[in-house]
ChimeraX commands (.cxc) that place a marker at each C-alpha (Angstrom):
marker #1 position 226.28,189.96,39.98 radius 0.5
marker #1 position 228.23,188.01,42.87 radius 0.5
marker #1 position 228.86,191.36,44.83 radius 0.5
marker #1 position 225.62,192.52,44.06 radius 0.5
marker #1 position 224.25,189.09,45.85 radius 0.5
marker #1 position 226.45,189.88,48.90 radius 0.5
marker #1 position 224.87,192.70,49.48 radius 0.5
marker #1 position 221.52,191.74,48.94 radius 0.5
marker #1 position 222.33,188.64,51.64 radius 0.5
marker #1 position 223.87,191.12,53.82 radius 0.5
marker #1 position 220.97,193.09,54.16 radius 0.5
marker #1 position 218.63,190.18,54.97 radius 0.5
marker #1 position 221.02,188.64,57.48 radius 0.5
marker #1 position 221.07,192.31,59.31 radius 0.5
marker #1 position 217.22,192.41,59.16 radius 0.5
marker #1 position 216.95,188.19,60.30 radius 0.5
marker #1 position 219.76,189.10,62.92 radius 0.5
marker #1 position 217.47,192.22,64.12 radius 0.5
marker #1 position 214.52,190.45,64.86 radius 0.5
marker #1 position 215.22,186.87,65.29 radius 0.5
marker #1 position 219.31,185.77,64.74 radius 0.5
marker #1 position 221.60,183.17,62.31 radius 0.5
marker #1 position 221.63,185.98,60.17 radius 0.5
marker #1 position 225.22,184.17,59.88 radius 0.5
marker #1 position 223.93,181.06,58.48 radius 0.5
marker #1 position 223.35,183.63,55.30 radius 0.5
marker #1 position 226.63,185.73,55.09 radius 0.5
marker #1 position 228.97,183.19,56.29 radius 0.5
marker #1 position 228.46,180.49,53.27 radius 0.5
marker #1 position 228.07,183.33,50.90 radius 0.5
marker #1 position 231.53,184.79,51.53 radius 0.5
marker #1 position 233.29,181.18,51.59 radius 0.5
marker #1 position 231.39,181.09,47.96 radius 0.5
marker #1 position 232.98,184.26,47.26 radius 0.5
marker #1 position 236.43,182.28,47.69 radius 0.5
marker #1 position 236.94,182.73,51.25 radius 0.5
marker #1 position 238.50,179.91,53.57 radius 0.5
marker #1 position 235.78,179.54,56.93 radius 0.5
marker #1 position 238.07,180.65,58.84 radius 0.5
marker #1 position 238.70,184.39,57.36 radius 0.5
marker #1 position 235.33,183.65,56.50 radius 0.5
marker #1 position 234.47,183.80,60.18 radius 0.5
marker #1 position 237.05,187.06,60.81 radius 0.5
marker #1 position 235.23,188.96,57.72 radius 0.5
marker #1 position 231.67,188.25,58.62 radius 0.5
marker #1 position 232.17,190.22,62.00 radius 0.5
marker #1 position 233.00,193.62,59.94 radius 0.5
marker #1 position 229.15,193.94,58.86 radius 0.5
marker #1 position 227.84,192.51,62.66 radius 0.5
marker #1 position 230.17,195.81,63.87 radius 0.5
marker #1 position 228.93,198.49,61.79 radius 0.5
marker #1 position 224.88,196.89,61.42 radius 0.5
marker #1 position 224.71,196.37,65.54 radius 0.5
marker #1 position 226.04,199.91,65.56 radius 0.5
marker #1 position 223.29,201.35,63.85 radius 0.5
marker #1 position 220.68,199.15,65.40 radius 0.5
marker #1 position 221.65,200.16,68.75 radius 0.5
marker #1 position 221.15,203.73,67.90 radius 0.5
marker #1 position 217.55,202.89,66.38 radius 0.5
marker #1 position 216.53,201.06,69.22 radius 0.5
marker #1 position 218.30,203.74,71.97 radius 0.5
marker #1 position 216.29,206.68,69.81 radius 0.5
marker #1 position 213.19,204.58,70.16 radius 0.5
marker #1 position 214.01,204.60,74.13 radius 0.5
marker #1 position 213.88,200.62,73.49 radius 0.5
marker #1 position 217.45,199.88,75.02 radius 0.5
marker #1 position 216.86,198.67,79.09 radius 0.5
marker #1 position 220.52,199.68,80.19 radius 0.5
marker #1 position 220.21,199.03,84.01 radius 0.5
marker #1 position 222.31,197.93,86.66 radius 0.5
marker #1 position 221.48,194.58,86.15 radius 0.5
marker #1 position 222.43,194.08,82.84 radius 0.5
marker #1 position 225.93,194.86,83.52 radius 0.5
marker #1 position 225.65,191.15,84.69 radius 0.5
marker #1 position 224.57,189.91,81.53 radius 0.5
marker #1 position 226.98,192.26,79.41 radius 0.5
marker #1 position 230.56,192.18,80.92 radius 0.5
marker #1 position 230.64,188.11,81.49 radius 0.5
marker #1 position 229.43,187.60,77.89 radius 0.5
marker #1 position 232.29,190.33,76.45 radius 0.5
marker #1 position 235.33,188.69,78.17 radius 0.5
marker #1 position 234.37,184.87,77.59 radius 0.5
marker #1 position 233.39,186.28,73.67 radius 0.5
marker #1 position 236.95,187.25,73.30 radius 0.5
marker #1 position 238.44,184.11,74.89 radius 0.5
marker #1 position 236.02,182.52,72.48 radius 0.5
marker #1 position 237.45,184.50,69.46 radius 0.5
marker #1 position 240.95,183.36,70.53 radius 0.5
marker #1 position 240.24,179.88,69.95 radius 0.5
marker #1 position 238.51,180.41,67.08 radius 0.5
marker #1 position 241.62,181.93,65.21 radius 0.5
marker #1 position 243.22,179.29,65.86 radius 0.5
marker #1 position 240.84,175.88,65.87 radius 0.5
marker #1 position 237.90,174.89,64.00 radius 0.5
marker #1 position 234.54,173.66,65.69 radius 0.5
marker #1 position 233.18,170.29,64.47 radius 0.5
marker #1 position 232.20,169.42,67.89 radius 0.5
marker #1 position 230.79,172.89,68.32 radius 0.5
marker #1 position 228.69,172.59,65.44 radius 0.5
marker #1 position 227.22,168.78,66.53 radius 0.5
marker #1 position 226.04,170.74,70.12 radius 0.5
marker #1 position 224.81,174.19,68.39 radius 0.5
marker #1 position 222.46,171.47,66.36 radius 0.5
marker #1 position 221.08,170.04,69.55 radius 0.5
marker #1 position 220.79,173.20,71.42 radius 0.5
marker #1 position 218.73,174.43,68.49 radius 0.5
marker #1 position 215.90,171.50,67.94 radius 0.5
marker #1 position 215.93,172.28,72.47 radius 0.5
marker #1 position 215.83,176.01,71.35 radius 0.5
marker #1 position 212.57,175.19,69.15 radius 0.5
marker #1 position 211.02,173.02,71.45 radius 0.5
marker #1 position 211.29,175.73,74.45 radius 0.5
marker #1 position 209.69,178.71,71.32 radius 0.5
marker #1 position 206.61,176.28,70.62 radius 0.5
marker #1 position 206.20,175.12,74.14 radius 0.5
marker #1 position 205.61,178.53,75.89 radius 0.5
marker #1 position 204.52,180.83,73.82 radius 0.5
marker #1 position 203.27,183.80,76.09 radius 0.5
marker #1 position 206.12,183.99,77.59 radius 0.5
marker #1 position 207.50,185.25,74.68 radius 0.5
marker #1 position 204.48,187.50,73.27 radius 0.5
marker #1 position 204.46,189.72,76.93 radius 0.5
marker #1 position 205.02,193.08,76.80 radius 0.5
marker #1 position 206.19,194.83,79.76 radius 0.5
marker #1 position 207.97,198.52,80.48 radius 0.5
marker #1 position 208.43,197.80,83.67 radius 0.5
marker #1 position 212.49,196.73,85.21 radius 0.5
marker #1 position 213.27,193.13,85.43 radius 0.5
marker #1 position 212.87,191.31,89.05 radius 0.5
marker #1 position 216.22,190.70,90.41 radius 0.5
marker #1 position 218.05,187.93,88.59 radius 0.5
marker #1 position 220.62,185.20,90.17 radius 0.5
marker #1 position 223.88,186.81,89.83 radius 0.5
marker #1 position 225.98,183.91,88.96 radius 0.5
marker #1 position 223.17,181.81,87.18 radius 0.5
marker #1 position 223.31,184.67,84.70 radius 0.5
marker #1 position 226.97,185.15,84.61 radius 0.5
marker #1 position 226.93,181.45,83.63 radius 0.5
marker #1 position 224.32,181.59,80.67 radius 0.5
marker #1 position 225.82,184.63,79.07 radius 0.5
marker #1 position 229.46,183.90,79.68 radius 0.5
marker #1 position 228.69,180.44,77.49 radius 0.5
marker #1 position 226.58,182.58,75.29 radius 0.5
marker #1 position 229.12,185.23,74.49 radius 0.5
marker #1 position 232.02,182.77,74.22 radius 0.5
marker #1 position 229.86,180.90,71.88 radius 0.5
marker #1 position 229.71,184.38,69.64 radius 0.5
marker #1 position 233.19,185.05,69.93 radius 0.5
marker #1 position 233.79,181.71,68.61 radius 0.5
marker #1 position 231.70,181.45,65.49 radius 0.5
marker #1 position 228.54,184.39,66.00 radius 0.5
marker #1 position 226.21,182.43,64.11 radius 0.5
marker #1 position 222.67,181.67,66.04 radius 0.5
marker #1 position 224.09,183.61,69.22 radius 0.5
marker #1 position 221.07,186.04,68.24 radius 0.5
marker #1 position 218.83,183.11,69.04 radius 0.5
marker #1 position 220.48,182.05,72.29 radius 0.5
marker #1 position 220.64,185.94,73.68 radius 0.5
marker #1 position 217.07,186.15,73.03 radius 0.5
marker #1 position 216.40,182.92,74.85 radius 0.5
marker #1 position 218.61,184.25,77.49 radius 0.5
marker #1 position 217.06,187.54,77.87 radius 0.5
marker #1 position 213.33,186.69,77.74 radius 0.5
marker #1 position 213.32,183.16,79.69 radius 0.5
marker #1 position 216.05,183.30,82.43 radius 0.5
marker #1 position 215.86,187.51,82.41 radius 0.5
marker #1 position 212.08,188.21,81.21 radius 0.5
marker #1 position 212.76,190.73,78.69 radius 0.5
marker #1 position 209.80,191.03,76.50 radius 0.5
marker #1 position 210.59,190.34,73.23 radius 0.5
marker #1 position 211.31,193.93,72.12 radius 0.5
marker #1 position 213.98,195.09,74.52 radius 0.5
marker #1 position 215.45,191.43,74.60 radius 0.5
marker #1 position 215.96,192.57,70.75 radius 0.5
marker #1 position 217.43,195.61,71.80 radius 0.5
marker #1 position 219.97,193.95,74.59 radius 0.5
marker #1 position 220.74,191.60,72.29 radius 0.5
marker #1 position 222.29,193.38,69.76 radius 0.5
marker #1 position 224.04,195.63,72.49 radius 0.5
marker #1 position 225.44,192.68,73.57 radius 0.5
marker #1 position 226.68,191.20,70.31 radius 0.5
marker #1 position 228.35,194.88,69.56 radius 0.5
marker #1 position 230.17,194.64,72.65 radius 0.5
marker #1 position 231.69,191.31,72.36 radius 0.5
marker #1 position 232.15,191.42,68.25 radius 0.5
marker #1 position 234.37,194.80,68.56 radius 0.5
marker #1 position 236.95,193.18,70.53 radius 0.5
marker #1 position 236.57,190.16,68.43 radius 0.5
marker #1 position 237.06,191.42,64.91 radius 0.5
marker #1 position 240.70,192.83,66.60 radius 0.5
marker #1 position 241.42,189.38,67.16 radius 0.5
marker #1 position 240.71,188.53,64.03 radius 0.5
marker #1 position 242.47,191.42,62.10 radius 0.5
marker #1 position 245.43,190.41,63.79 radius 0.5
marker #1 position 245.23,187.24,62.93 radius 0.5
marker #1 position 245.33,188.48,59.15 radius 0.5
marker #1 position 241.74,186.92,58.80 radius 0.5
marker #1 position 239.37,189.81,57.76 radius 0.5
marker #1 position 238.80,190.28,53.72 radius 0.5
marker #1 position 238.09,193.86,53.71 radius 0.5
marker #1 position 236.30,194.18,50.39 radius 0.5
marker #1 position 234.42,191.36,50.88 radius 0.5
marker #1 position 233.49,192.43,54.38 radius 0.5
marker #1 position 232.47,196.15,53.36 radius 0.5
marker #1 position 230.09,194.60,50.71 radius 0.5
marker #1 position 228.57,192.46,53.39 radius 0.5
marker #1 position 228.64,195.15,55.36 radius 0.5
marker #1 position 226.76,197.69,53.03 radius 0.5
marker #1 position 224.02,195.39,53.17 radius 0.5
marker #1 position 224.19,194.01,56.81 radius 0.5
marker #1 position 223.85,197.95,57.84 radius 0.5
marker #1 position 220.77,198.53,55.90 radius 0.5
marker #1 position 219.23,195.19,57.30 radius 0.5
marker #1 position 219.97,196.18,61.01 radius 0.5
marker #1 position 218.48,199.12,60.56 radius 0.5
marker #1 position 215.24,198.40,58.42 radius 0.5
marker #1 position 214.98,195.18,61.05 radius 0.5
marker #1 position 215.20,197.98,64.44 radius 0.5
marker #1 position 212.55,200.24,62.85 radius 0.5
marker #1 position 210.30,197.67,62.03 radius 0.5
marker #1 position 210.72,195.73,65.95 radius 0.5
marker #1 position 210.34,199.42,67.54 radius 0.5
marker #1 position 207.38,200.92,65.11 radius 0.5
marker #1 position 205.45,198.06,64.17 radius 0.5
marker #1 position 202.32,197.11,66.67 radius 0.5
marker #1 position 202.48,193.54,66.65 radius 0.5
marker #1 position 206.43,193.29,66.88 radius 0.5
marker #1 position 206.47,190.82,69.33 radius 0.5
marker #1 position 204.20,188.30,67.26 radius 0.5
marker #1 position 206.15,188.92,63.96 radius 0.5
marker #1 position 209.72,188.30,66.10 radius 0.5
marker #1 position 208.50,184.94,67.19 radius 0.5
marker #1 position 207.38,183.64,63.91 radius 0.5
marker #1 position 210.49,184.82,62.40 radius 0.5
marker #1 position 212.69,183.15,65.41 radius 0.5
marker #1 position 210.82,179.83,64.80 radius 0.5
marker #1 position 211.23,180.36,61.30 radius 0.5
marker #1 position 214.83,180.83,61.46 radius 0.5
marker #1 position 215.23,178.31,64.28 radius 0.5
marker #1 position 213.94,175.34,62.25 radius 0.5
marker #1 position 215.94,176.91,58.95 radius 0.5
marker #1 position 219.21,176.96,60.97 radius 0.5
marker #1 position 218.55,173.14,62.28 radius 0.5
marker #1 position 217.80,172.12,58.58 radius 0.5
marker #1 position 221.06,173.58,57.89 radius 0.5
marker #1 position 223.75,172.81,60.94 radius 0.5
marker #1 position 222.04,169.18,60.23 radius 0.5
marker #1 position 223.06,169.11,56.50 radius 0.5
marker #1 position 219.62,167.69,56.35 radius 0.5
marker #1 position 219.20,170.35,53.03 radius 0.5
marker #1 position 222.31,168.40,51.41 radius 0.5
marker #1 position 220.31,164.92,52.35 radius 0.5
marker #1 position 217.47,166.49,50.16 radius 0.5
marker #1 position 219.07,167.66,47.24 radius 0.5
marker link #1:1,2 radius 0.2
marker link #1:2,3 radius 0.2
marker link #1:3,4 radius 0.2
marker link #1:4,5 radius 0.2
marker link #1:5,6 radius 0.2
marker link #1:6,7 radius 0.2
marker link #1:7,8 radius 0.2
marker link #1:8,9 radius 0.2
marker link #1:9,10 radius 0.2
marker link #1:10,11 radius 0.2
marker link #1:11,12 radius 0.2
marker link #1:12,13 radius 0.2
marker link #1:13,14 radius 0.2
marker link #1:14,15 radius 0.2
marker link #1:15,16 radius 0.2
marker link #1:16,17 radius 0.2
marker link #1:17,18 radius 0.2
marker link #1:18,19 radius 0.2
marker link #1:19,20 radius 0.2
marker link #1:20,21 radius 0.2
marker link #1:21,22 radius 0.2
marker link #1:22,23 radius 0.2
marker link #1:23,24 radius 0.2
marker link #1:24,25 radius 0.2
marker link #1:25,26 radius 0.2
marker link #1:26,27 radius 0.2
marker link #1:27,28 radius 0.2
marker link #1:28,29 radius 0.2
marker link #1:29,30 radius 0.2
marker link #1:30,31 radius 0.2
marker link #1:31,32 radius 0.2
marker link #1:32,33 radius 0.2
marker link #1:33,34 radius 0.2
marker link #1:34,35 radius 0.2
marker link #1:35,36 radius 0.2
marker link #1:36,37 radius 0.2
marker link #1:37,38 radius 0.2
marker link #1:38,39 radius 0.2
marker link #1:39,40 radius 0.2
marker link #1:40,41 radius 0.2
marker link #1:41,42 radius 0.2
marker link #1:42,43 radius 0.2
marker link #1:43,44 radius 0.2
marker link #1:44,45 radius 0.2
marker link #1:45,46 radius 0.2
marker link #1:46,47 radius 0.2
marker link #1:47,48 radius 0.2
marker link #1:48,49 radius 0.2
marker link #1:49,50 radius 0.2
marker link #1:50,51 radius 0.2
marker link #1:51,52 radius 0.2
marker link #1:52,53 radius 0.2
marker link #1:53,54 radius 0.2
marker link #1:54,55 radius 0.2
marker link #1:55,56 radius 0.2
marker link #1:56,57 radius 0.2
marker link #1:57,58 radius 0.2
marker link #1:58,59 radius 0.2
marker link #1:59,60 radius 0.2
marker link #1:60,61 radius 0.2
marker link #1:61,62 radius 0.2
marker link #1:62,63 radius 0.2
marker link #1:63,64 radius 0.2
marker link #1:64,65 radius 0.2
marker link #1:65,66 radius 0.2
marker link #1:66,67 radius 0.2
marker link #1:67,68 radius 0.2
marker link #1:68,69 radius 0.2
marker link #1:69,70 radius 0.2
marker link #1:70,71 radius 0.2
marker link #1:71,72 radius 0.2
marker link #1:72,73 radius 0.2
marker link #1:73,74 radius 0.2
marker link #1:74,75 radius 0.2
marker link #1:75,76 radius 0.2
marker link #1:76,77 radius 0.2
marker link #1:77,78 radius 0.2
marker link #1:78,79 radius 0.2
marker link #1:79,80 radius 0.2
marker link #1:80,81 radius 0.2
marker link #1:81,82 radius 0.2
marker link #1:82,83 radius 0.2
marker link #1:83,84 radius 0.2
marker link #1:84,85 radius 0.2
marker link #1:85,86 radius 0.2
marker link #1:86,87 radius 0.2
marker link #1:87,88 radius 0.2
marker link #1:88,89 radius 0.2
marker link #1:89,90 radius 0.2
marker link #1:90,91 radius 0.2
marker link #1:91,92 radius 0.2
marker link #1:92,93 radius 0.2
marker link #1:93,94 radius 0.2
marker link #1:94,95 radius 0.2
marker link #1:95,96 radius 0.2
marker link #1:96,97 radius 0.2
marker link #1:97,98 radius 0.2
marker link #1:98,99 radius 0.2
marker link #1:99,100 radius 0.2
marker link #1:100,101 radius 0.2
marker link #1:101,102 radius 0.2
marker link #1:102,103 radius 0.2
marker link #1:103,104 radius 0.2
marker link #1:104,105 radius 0.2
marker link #1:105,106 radius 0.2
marker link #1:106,107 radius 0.2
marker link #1:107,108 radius 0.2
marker link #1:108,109 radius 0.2
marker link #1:109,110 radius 0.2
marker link #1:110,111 radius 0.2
marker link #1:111,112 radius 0.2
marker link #1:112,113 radius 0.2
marker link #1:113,114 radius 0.2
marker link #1:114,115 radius 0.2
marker link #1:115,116 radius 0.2
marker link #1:116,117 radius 0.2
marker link #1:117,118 radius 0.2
marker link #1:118,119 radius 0.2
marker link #1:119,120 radius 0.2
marker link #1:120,121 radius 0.2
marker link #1:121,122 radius 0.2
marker link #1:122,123 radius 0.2
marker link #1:123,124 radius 0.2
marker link #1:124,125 radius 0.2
marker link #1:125,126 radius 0.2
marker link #1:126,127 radius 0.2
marker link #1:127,128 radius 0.2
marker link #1:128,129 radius 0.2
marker link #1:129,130 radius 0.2
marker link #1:130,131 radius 0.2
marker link #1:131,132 radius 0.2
marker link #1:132,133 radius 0.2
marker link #1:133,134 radius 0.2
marker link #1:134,135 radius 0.2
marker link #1:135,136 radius 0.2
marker link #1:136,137 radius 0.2
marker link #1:137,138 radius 0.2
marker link #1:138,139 radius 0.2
marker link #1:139,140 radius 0.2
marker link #1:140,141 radius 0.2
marker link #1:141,142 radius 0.2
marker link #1:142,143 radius 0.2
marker link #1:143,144 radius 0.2
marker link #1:144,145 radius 0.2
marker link #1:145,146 radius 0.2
marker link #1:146,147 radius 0.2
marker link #1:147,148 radius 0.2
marker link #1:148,149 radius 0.2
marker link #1:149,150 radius 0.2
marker link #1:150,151 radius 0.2
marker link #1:151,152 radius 0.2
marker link #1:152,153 radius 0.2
marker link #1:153,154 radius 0.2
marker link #1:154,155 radius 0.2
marker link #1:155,156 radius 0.2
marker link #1:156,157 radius 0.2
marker link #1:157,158 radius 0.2
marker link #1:158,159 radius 0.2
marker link #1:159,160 radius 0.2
marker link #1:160,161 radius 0.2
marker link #1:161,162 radius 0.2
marker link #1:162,163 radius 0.2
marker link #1:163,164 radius 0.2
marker link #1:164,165 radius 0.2
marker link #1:165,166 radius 0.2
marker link #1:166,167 radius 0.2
marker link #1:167,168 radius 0.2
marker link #1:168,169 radius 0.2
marker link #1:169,170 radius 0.2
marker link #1:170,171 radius 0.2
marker link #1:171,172 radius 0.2
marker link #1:172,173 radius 0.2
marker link #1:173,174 radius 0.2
marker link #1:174,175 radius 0.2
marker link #1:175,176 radius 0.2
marker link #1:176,177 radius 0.2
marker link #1:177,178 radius 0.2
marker link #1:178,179 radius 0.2
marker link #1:179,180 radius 0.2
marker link #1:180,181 radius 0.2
marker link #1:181,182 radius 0.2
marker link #1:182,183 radius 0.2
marker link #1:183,184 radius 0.2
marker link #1:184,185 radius 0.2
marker link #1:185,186 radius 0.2
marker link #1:186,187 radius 0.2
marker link #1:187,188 radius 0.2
marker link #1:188,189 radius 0.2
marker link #1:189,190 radius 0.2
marker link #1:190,191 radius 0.2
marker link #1:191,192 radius 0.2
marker link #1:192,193 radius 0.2
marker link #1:193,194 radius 0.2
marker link #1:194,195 radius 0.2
marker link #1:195,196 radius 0.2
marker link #1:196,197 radius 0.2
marker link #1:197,198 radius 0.2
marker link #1:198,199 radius 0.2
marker link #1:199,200 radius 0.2
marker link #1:200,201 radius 0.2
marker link #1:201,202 radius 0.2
marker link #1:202,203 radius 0.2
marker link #1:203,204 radius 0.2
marker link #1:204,205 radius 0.2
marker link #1:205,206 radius 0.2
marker link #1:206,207 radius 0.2
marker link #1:207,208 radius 0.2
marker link #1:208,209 radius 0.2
marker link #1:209,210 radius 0.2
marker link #1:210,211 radius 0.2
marker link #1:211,212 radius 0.2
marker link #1:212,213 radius 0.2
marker link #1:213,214 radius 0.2
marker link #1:214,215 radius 0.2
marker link #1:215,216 radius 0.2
marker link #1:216,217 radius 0.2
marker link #1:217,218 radius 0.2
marker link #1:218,219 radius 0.2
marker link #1:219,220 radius 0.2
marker link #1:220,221 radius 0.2
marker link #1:221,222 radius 0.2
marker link #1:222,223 radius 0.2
marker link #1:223,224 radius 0.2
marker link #1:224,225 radius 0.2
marker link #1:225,226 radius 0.2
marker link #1:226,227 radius 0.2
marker link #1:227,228 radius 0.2
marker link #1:228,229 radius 0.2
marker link #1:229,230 radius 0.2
marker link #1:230,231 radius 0.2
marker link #1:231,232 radius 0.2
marker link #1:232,233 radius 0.2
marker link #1:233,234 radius 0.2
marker link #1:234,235 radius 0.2
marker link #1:235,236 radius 0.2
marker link #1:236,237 radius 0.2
marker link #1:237,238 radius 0.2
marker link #1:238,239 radius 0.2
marker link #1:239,240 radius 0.2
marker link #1:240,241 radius 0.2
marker link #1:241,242 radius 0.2
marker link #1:242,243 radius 0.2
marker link #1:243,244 radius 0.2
marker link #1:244,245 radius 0.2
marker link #1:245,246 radius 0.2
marker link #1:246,247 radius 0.2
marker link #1:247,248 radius 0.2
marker link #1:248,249 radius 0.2
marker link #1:249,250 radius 0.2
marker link #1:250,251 radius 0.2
marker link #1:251,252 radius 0.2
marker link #1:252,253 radius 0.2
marker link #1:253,254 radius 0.2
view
């Protein structure tokens, strides 16, 4: 029953991590219930991200979804090198004071979703205006070291990245998104395997599921008409799920 669970939470965190992001917040507590310490935990969760962002990426790339211009090289190579120096630290430290500011950013992360809303329904086809080269080497060089480090809720801060400081619409951001996270988990789950923190059978029954989830989560952002609507209310969904839960404010309740 317990590996049949992992699955079945593998598969929604690839689908949640598709669309929205924290798909984490799922698999990471339910392989540290499987017996896992957090931080092998951590080094196992990244096999699914590999192999589910893998098959998204060539859903969304199919669907002629994935905006791989010049410009993104900006966007992609700062956030793979700080994700590995970010997956260094995390073999070897753990993040309470990471944890108190990915809180925070969150509740700003929810405020910034409910504030401005069309600027995350648009829908455009068109390429992005030029950005500010080192503003956006800044915001995805802390965003990718932030997924190197623990890769939960990086979804959310990617898609904040790409559709307020880039202007994706929320489609392609989707798509970018989990380009990016491929790029910078691949090098990371090295780190980790040589760091003897990677549970293969645990991770290939996350992974089962996770691969199934990224998938059924890329059809339904590239096929379905109102995509962009159903993203959001998932994100703000997620968003306020992920606050209830960095906060411990579920333990409060219980």
């Amino acid at each position: 029953m317990m590996y049949l669970l992992a699955i079945l939470a593998g598969a929604v965190a690839g689908f949640i991590n598709t669309l929205a992001g924290s798909g984490s917040l799922i698999t990471l507590p339910m392989l540290m219930f499987m017996g896992l310490d957090a931080s092998t935990a951590n080094g196992t969760n990244r096999v699914g991200v590999l192999l589910g962002t893998l098959v998204a990426v060539g859903t969304f790339s199919k669907q002629g979804k994935l905006p791989l211009e010049k410009a993104t090289s900006w966007m992609i190579v700062p956030a793979v090198v700080s994700g590995v120096i970010g997956a260094i630290l995390a073999a070897k430290l753990d993040a309470p004071t990471m944890h108190n500011v990915i809180s925070i950013v969150m509740i700003l992360m929810l405020f910034v979703i409910m504030v401005k809303p069309k600027r995350w329904l648009i829908e455009s086809t068109e390429s992005q205006p030029p950005l500010a080269r080192w503003t956006t080497v800044l915001i995805f060089s802390v965003i990718g070291f932030y997924g190197g480090f623990i890769q939960a809720g990086v979804g959310i801060f990617l898609l904040g990245g790409l559709v307020l400081h880039a202007k994706y619409d929320l489609v392609r951001a989707n798509a970018l998104k989990i380009f990016i996270a491929l790029m910078f988990t691949a090098p990371a789950l090295c780190i980790f395997i040589w760091h003897d923190q990677v549970h293969w059978g645990f991770g290939a029954l996350i992974a089962t599921g996770q691969t199934f989830g990224y998938w059924a989560g890329a059809r339904f952002a590239t096929g379905h008409p109102n995509a962009n609507v159903w993203i959001r209310r998932v994100l703000i969904f997620i968003v306020i799920l992920s606050i209830v839960k960095l906060l411990g404010v579920d333990r409060l309740l219980a």
